[in-house]
PDBQT receptor file of N, H, CA, C and O in Angstrom, charges set to zero:
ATOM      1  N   UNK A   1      14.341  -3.135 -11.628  1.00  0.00    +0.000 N 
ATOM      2  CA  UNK A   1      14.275  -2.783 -10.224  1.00  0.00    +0.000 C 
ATOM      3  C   UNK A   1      13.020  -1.972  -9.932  1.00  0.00    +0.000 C 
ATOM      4  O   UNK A   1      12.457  -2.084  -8.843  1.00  0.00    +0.000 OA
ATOM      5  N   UNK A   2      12.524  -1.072 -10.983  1.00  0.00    +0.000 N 
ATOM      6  H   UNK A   2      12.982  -0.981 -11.867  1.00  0.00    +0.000 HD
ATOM      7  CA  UNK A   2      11.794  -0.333 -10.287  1.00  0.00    +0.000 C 
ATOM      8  C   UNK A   2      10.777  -0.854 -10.954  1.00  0.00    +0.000 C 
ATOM      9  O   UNK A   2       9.957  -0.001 -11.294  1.00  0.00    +0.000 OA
ATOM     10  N   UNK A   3      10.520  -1.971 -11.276  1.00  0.00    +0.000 N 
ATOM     11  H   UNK A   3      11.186  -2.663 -10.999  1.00  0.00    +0.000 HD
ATOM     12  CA  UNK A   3       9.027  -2.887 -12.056  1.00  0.00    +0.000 C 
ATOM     13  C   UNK A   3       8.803  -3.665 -10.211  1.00  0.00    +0.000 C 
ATOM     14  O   UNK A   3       7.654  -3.934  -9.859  1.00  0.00    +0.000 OA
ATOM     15  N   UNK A   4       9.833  -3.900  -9.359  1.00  0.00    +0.000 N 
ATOM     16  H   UNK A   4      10.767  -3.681  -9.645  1.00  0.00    +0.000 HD
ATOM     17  CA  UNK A   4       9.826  -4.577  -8.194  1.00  0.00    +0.000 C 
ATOM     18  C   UNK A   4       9.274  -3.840  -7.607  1.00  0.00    +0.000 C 
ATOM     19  O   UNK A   4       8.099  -4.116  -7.365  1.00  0.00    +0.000 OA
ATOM     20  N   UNK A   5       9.682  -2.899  -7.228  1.00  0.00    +0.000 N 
ATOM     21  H   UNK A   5      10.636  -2.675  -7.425  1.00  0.00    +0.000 HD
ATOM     22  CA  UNK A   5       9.186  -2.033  -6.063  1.00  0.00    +0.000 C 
ATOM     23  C   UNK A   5       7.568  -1.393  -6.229  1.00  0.00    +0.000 C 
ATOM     24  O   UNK A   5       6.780  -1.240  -5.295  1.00  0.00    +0.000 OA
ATOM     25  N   UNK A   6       7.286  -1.035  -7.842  1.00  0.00    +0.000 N 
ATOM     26  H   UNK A   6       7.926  -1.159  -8.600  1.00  0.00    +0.000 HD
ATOM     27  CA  UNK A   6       6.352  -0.842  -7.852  1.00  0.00    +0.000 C 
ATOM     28  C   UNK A   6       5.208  -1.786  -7.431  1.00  0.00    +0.000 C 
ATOM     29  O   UNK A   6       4.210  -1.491  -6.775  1.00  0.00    +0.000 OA
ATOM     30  N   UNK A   7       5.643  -3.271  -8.066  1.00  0.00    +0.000 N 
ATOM     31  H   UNK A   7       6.454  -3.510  -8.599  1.00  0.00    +0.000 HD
ATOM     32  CA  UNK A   7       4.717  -4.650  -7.598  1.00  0.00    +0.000 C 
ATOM     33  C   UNK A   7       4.625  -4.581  -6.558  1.00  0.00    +0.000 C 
ATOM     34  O   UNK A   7       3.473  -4.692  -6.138  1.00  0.00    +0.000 OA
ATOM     35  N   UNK A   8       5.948  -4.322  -5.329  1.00  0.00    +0.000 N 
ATOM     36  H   UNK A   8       6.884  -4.232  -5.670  1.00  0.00    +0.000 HD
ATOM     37  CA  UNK A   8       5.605  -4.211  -4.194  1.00  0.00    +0.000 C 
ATOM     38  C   UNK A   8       4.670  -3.610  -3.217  1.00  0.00    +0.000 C 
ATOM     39  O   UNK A   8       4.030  -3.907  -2.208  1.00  0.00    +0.000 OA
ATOM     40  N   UNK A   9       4.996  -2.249  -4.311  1.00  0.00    +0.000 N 
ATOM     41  H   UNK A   9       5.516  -2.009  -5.131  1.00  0.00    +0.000 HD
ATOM     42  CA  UNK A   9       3.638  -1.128  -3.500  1.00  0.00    +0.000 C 
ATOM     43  C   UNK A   9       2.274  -1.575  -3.862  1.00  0.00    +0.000 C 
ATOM     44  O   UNK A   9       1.425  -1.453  -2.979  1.00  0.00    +0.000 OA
ATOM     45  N   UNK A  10       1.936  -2.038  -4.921  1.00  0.00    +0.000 N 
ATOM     46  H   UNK A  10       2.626  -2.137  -5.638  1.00  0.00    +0.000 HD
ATOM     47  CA  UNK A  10       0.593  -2.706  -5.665  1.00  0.00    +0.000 C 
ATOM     48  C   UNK A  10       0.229  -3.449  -4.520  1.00  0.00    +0.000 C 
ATOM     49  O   UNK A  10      -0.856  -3.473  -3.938  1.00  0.00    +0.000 OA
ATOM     50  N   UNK A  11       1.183  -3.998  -4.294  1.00  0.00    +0.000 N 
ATOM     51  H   UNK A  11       2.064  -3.979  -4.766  1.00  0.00    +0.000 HD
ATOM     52  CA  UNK A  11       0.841  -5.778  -3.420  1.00  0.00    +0.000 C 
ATOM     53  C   UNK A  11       0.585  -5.262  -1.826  1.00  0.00    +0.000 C 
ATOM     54  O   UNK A  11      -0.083  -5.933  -1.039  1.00  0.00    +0.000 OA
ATOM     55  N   UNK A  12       1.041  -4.330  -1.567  1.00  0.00    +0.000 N 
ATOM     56  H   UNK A  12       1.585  -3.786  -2.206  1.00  0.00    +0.000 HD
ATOM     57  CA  UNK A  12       1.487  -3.574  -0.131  1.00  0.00    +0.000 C 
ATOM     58  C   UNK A  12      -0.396  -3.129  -0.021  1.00  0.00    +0.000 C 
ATOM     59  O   UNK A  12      -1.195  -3.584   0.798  1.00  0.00    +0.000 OA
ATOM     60  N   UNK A  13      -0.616  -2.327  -0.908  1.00  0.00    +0.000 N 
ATOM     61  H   UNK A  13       0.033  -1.958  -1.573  1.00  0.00    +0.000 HD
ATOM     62  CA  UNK A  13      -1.760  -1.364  -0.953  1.00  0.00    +0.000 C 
ATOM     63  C   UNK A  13      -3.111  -2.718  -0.968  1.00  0.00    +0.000 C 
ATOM     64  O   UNK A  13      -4.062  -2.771  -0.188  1.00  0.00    +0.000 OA
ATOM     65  N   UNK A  14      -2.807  -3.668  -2.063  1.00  0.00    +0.000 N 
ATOM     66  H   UNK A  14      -2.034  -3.625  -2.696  1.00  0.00    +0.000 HD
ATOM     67  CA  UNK A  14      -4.693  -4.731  -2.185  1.00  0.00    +0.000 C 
ATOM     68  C   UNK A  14      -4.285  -5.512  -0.219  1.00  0.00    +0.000 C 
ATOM     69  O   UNK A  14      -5.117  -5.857   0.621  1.00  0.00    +0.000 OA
ATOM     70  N   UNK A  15      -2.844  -5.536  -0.120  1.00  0.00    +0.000 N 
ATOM     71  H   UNK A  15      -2.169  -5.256  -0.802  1.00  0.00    +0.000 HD
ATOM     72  CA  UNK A  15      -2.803  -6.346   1.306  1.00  0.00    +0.000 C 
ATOM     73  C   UNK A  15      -3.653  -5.533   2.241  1.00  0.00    +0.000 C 
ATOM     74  O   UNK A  15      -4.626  -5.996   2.836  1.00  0.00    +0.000 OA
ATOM     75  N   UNK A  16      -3.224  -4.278   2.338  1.00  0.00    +0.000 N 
ATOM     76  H   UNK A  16      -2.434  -3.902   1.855  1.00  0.00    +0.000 HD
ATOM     77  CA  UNK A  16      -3.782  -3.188   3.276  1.00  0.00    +0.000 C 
ATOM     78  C   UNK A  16      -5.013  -3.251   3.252  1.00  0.00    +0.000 C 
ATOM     79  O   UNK A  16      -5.578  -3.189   4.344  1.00  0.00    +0.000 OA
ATOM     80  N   UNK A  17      -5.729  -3.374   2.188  1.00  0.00    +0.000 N 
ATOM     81  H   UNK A  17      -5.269  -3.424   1.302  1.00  0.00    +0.000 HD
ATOM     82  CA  UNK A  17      -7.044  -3.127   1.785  1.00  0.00    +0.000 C 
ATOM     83  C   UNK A  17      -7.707  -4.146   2.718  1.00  0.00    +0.000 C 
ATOM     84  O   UNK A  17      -8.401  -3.886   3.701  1.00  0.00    +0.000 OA
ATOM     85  N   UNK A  18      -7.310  -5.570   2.152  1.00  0.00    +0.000 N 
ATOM     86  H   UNK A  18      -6.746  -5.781   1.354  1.00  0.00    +0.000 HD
ATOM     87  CA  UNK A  18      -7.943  -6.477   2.779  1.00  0.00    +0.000 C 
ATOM     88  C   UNK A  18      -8.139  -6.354   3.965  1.00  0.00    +0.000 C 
ATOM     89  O   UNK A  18      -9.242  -6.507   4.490  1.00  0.00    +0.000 OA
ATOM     90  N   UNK A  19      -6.819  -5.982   4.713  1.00  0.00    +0.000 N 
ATOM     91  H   UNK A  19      -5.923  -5.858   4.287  1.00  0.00    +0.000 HD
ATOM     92  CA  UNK A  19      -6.997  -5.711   6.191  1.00  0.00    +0.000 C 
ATOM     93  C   UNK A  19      -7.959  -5.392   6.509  1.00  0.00    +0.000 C 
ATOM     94  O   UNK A  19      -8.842  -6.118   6.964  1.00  0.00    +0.000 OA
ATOM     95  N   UNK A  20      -8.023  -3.680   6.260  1.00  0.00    +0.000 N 
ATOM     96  H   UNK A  20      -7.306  -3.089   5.891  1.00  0.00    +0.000 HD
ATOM     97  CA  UNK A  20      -8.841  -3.293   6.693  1.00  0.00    +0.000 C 
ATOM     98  C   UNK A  20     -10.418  -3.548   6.172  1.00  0.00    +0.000 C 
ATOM     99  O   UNK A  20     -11.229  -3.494   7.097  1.00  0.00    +0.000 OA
ATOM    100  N   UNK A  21     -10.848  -3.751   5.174  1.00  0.00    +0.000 N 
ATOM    101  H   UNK A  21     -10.189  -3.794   4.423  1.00  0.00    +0.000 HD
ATOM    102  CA  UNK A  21     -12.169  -4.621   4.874  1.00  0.00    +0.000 C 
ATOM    103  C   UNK A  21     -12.564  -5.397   6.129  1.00  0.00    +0.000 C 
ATOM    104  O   UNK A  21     -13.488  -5.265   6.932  1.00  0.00    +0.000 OA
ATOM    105  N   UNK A  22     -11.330  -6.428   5.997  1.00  0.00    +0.000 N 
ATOM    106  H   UNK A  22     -10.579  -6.535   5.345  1.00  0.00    +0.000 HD
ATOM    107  CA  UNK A  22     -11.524  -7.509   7.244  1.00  0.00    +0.000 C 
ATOM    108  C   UNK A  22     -11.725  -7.039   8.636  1.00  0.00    +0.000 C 
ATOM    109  O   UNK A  22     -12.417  -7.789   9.325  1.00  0.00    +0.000 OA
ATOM    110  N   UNK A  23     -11.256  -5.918   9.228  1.00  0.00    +0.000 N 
ATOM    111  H   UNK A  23     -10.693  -5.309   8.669  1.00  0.00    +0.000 HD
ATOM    112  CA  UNK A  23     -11.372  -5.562  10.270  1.00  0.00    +0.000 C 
ATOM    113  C   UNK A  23     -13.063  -4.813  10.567  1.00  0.00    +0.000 C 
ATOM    114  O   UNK A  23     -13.983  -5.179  11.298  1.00  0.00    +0.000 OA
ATOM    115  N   UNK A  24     -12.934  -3.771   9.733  1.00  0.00    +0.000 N 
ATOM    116  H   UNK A  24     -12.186  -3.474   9.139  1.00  0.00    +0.000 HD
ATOM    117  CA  UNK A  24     -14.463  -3.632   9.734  1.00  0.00    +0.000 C 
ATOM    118  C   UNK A  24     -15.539  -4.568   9.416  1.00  0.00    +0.000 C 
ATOM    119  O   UNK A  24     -16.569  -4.604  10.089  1.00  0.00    +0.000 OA
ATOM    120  N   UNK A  25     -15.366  -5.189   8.591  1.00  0.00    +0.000 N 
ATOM    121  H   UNK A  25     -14.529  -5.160   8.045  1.00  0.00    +0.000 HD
ATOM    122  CA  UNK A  25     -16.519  -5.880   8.971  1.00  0.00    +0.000 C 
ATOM    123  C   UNK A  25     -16.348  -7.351  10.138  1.00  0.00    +0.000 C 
ATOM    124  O   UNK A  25     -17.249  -8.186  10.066  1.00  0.00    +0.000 OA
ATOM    125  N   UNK A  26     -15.344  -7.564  11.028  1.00  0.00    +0.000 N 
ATOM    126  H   UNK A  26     -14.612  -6.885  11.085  1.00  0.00    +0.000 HD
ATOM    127  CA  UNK A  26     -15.297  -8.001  11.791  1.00  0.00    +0.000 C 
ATOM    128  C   UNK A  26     -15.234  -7.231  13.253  1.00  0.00    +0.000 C 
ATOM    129  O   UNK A  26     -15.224  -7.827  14.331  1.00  0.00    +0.000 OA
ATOM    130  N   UNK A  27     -15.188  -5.633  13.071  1.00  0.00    +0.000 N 
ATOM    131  H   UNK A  27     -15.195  -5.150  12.196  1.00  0.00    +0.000 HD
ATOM    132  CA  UNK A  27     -15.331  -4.309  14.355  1.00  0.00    +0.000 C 
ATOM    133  C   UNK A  27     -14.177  -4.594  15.006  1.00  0.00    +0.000 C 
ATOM    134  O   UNK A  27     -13.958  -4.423  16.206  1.00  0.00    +0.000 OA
ATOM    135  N   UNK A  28     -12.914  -5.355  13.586  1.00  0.00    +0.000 N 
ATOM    136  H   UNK A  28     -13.093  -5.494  12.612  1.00  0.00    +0.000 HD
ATOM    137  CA  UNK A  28     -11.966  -5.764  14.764  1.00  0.00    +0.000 C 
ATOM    138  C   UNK A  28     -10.685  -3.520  14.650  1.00  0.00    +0.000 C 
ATOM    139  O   UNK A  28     -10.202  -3.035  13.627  1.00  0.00    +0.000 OA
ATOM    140  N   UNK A  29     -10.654  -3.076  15.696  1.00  0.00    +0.000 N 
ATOM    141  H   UNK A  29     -11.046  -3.470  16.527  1.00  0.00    +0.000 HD
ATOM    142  CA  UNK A  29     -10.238  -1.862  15.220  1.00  0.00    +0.000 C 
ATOM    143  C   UNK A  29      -8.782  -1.760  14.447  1.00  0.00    +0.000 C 
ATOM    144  O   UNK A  29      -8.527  -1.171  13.396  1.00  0.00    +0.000 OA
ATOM    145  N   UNK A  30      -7.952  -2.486  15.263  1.00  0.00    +0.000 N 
ATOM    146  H   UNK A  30      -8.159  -2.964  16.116  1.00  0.00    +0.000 HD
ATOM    147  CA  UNK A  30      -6.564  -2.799  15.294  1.00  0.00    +0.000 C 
ATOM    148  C   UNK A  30      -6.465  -3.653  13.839  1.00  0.00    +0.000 C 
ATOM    149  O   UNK A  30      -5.257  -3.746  13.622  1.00  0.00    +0.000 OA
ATOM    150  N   UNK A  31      -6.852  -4.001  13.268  1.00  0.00    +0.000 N 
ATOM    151  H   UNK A  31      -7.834  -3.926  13.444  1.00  0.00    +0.000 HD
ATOM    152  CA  UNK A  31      -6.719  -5.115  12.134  1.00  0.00    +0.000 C 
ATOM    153  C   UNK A  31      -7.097  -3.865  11.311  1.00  0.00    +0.000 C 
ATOM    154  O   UNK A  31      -6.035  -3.452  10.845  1.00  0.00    +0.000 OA
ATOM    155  N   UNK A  32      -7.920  -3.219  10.990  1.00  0.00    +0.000 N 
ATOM    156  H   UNK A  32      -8.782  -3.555  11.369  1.00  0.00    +0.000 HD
ATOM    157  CA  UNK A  32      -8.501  -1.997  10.139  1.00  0.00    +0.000 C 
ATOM    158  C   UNK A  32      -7.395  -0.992  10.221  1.00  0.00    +0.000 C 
ATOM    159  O   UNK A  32      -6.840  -0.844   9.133  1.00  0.00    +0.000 OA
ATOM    160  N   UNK A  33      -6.986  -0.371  11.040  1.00  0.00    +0.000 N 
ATOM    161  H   UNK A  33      -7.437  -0.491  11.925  1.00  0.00    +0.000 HD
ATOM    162  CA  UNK A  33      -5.971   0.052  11.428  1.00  0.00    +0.000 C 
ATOM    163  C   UNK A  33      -4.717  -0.009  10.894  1.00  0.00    +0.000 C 
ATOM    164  O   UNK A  33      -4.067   0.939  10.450  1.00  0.00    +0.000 OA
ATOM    165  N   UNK A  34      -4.320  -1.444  10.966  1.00  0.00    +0.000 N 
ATOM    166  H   UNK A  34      -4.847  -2.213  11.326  1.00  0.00    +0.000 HD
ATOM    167  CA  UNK A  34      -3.025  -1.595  10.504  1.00  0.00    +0.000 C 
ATOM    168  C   UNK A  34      -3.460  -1.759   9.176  1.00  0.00    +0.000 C 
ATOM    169  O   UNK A  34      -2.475  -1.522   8.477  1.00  0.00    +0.000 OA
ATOM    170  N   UNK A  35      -4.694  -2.122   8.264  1.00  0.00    +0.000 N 
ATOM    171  H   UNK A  35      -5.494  -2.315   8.832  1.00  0.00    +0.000 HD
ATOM    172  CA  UNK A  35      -4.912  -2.339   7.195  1.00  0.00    +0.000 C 
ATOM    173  C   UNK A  35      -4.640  -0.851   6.946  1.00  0.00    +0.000 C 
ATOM    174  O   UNK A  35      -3.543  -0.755   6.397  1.00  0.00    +0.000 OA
ATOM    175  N   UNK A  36      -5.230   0.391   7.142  1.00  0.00    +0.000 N 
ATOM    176  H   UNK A  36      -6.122   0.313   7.588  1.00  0.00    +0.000 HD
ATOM    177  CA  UNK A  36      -5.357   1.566   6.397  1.00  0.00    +0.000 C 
ATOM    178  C   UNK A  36      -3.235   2.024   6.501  1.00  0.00    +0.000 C 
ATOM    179  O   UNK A  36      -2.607   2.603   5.616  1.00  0.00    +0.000 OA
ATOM    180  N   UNK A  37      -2.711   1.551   7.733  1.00  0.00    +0.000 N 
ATOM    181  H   UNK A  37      -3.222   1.080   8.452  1.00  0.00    +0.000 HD
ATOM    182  CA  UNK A  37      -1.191   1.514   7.381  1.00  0.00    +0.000 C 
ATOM    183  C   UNK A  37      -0.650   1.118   6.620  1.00  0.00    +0.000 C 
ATOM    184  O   UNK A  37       0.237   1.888   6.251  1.00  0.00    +0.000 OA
ATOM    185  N   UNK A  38      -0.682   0.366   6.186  1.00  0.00    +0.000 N 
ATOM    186  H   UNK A  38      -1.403  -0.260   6.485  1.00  0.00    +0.000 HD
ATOM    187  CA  UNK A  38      -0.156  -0.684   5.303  1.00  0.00    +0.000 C 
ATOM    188  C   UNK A  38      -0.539  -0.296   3.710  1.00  0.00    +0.000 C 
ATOM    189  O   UNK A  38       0.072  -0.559   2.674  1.00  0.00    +0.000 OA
ATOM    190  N   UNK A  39      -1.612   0.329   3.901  1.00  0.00    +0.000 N 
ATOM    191  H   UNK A  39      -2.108   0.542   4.742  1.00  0.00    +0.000 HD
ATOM    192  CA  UNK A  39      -2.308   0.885   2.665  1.00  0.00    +0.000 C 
ATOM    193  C   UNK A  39      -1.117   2.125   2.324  1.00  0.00    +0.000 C 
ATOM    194  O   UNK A  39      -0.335   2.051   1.377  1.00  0.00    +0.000 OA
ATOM    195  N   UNK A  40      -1.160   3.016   3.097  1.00  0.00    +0.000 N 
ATOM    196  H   UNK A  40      -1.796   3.076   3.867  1.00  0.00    +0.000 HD
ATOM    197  CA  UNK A  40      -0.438   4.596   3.268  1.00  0.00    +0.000 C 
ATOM    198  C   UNK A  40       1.010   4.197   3.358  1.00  0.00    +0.000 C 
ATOM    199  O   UNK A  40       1.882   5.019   3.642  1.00  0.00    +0.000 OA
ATOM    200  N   UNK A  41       1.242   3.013   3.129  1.00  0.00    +0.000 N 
ATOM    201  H   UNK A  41       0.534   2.346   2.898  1.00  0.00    +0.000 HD
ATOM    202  CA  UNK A  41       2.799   2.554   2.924  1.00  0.00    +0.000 C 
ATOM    203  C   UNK A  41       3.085   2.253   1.502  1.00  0.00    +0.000 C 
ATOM    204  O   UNK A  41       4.236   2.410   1.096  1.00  0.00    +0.000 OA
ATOM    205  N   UNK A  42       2.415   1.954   0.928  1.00  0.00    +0.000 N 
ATOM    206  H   UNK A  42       1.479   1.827   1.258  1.00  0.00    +0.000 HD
ATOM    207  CA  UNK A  42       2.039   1.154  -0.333  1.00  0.00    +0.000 C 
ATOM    208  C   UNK A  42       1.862   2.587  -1.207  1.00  0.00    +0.000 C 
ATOM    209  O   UNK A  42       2.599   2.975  -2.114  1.00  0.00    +0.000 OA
ATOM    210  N   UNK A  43       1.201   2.957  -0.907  1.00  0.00    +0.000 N 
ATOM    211  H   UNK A  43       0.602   2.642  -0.170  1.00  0.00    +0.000 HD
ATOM    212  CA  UNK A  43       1.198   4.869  -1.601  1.00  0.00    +0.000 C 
ATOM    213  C   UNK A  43       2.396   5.640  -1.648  1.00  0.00    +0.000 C 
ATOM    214  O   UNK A  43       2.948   6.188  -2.601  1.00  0.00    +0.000 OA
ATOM    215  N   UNK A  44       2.757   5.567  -0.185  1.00  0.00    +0.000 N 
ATOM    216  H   UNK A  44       2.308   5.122   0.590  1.00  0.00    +0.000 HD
ATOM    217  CA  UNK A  44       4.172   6.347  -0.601  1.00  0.00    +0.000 C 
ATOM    218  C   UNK A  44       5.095   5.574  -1.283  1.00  0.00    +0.000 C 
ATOM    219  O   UNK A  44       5.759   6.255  -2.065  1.00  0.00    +0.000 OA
ATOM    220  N   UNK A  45       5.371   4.427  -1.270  1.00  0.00    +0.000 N 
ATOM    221  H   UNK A  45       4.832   3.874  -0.634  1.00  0.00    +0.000 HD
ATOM    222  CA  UNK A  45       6.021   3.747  -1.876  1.00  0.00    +0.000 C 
ATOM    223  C   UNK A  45       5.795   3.888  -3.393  1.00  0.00    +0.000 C 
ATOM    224  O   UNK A  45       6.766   4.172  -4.094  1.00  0.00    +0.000 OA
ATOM    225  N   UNK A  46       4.460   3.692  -4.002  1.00  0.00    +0.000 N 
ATOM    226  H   UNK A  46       3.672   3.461  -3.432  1.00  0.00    +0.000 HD
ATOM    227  CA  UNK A  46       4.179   3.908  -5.354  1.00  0.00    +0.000 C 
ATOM    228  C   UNK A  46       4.306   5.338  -6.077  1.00  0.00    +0.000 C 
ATOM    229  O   UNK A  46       4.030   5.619  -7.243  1.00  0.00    +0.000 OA
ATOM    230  N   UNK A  47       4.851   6.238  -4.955  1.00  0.00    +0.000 N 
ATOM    231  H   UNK A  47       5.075   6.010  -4.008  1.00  0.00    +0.000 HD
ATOM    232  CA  UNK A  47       4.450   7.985  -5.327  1.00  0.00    +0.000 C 
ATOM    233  C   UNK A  47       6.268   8.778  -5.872  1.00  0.00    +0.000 C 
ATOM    234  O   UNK A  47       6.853   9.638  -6.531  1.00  0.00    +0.000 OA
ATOM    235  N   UNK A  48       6.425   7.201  -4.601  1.00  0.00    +0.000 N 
ATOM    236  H   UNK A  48       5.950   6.502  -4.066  1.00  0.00    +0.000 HD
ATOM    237  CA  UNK A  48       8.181   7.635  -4.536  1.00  0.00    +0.000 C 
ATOM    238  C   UNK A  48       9.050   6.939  -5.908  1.00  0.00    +0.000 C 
ATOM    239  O   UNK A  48      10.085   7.365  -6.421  1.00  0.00    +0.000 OA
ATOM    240  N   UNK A  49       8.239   5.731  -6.286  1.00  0.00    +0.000 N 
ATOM    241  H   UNK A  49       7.398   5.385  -5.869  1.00  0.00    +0.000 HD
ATOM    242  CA  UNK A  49       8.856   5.257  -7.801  1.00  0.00    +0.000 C 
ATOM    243  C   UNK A  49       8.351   6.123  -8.803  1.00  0.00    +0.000 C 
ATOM    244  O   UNK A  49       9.164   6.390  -9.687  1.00  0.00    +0.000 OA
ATOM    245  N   UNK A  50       6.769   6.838  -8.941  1.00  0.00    +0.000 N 
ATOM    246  H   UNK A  50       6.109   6.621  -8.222  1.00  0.00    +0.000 HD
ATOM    247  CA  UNK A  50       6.699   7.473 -10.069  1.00  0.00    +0.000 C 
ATOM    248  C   UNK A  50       7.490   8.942  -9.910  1.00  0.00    +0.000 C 
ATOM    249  O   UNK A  50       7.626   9.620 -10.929  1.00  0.00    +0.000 OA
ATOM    250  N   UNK A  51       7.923   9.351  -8.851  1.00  0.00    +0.000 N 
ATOM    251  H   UNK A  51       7.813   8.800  -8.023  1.00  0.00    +0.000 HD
ATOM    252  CA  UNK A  51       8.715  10.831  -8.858  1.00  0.00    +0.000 C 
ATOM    253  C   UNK A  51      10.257  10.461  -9.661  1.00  0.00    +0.000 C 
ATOM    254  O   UNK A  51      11.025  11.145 -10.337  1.00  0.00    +0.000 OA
ATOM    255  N   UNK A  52      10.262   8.964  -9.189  1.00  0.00    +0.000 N 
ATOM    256  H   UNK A  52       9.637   8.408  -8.640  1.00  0.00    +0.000 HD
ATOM    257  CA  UNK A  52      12.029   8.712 -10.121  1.00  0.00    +0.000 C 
ATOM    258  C   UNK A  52      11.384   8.435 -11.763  1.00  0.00    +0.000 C 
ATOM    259  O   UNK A  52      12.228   8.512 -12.656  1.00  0.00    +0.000 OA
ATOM    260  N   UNK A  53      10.544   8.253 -12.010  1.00  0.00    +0.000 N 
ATOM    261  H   UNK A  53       9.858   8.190 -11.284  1.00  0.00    +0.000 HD
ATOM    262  CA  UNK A  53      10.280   8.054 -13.517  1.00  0.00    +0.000 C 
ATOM    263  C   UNK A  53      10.382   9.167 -13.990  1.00  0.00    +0.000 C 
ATOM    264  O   UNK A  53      10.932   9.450 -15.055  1.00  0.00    +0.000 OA
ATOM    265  N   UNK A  54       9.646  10.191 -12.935  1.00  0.00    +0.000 N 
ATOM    266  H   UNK A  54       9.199   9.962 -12.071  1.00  0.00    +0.000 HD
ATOM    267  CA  UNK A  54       9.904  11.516 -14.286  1.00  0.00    +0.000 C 
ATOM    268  C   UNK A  54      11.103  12.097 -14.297  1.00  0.00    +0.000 C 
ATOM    269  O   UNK A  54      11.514  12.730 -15.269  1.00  0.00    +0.000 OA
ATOM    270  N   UNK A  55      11.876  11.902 -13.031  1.00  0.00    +0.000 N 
ATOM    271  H   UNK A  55      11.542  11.388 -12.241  1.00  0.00    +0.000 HD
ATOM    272  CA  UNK A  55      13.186  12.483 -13.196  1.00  0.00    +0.000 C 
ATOM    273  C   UNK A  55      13.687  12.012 -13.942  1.00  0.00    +0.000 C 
ATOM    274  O   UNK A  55      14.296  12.796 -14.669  1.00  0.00    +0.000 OA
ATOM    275  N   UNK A  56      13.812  10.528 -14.308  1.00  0.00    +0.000 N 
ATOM    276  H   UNK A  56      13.316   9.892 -13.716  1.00  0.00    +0.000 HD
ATOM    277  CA  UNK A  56      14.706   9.591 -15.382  1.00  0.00    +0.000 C 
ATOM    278  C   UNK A  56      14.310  10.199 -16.511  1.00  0.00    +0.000 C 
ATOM    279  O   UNK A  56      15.274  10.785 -17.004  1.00  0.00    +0.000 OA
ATOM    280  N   UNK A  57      13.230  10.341 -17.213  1.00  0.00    +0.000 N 
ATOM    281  H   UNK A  57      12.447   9.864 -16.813  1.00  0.00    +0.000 HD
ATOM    282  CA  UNK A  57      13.129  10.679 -18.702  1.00  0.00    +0.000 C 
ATOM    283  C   UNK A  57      13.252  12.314 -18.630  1.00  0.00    +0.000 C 
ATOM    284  O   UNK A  57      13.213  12.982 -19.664  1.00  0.00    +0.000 OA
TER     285      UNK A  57
């Protein structure tokens, strides 16, 4: 389960990225935007599986 969620946040964070890449260099704002969201979703998500790893061991 938590090999998923982490992939998820991985996958959440290069998606975000792209976004926003894509938006700047297209000056599109809103596309950059939701890219740097999507990014800061993907973080907490990855911050919130490694806080259960250390509690587990």
């Amino acid at each position: 389960m938590a090999r998923d969620q982490k992939a998820k946040a991985k996958k959440e964070q290069i998606k975000g990225k792209a976004k926003e890449v894509t938006g700047r260099a297209t000056r599109d704002l809103p596309l950059e935007a939701e890219g740097r969201a999507e990014q800061a979703k993907g973080d907490a998500r990855q911050a919130k599986e490694k806080t259960k790893d250390v509690f587990k061991h």
